[in-house]
C-alpha positions as CSV (number, residue, x, y, z in Angstrom):
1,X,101.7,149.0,55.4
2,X,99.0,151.7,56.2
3,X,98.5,153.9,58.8
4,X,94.8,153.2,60.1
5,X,94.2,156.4,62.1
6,X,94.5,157.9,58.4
7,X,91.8,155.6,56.9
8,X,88.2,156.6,57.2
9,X,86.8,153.5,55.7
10,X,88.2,150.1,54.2
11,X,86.3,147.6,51.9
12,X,87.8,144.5,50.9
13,X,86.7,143.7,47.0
14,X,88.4,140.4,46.8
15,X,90.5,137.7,49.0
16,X,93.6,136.6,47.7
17,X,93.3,132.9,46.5
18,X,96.9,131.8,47.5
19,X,98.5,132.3,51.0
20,X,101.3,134.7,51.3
21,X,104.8,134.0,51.0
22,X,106.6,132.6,53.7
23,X,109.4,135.9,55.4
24,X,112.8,134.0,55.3
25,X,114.2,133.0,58.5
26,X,116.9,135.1,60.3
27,X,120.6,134.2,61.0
28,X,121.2,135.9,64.3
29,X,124.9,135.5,64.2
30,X,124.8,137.4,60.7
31,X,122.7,139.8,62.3
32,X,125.1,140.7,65.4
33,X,127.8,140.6,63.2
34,X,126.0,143.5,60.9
35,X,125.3,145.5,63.9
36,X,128.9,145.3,65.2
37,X,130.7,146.5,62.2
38,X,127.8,149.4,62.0
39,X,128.8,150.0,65.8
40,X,132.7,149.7,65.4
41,X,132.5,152.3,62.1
42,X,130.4,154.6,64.6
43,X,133.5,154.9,67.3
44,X,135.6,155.1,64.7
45,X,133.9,158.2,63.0
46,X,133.7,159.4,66.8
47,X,137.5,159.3,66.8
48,X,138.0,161.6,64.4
49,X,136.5,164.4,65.6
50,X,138.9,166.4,67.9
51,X,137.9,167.7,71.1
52,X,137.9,171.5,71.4
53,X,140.1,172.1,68.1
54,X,139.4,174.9,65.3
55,X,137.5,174.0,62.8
56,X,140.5,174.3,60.2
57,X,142.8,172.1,62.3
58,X,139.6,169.4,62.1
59,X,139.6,170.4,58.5
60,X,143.6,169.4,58.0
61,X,143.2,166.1,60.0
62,X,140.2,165.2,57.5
63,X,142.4,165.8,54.9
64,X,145.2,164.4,56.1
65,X,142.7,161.2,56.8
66,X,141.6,160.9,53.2
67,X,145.6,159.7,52.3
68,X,146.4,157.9,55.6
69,X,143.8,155.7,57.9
70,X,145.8,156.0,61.0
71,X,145.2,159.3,62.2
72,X,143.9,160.1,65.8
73,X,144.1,162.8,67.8
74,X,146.0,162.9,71.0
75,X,144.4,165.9,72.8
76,X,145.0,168.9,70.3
77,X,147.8,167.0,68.3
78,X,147.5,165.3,65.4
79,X,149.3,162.1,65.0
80,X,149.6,159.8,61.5
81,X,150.8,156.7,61.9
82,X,152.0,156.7,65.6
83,X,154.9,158.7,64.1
84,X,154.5,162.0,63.0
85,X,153.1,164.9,65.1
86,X,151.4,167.7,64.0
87,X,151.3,170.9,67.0
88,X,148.6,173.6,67.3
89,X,149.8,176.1,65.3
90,X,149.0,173.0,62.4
91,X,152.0,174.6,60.0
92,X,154.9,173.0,58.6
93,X,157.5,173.7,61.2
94,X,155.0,172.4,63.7
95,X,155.4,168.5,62.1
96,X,157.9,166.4,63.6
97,X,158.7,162.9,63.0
98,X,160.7,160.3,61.1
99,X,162.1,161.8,57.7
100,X,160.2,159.8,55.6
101,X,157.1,160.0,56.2
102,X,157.6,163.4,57.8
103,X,158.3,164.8,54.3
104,X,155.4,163.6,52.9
105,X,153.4,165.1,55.6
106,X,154.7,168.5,55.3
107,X,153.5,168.5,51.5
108,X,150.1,168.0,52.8
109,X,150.2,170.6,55.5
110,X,151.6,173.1,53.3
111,X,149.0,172.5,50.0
112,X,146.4,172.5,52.9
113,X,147.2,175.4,54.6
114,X,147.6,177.3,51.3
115,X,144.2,175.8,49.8
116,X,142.7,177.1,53.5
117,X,144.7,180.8,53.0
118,X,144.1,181.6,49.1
119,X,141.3,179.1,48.4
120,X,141.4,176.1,46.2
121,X,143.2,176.1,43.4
């Protein structure tokens, strides 16, 4: 492709002897499908950004989001795996949930948190 308005003049030195290839047809089921999965990853990327949260409590939810693919935010909360809850203050004691999972949790709140206070490492 060339732009035209850029060309100031055009000579054709030789026709092509054979015809050009035929463009393969288009599934247009395979193409909606493609353009749903793009949309669907689009919302899904819009839910993750919290509404009117500090940048560090967007920063913990990302990496939070890195280890576990259910988390959402419910207005400044953050919640992973419809079972633990992380509060605005975004500390330790601010996670509550089952025991389990809450533990683990914790460990990434607190390596966060000190990564965010004394820098990695």
């Amino acid at each position: 492709m060339l732009n035209m308005s850029h060309m100031r003049n055009i000579e054709v030195t030789e026709l092509p002897t054979k015809p050009a290839p035929s463009l393969r047809s288009l599934d247009p089921e395979k193409v909606e499908k493609k353009i749903n999965i793009a949309l669907e990853k689009k919302r899904s990327a819009v839910d993750k950004i919290g509404i009117n949260v500090t940048p560090r409590a967007q920063r913990l939810f990302d990496t939070i989001n890195k280890t576990f693919k259910e988390v959402k935010w419910n207005d400044k909360t953050i919640v992973v795996m419809d079972d633990v809850k992380i509060e605005p203050s975004y500390e330790e004691d601010k996670c509550s949930g089952s025991e389990q999972l809450l533990e683990h949790i914790i460990k990434i709140v607190r390596k966060h948190n000190q990564e965010e206070n004394n820098g990695p490492g």
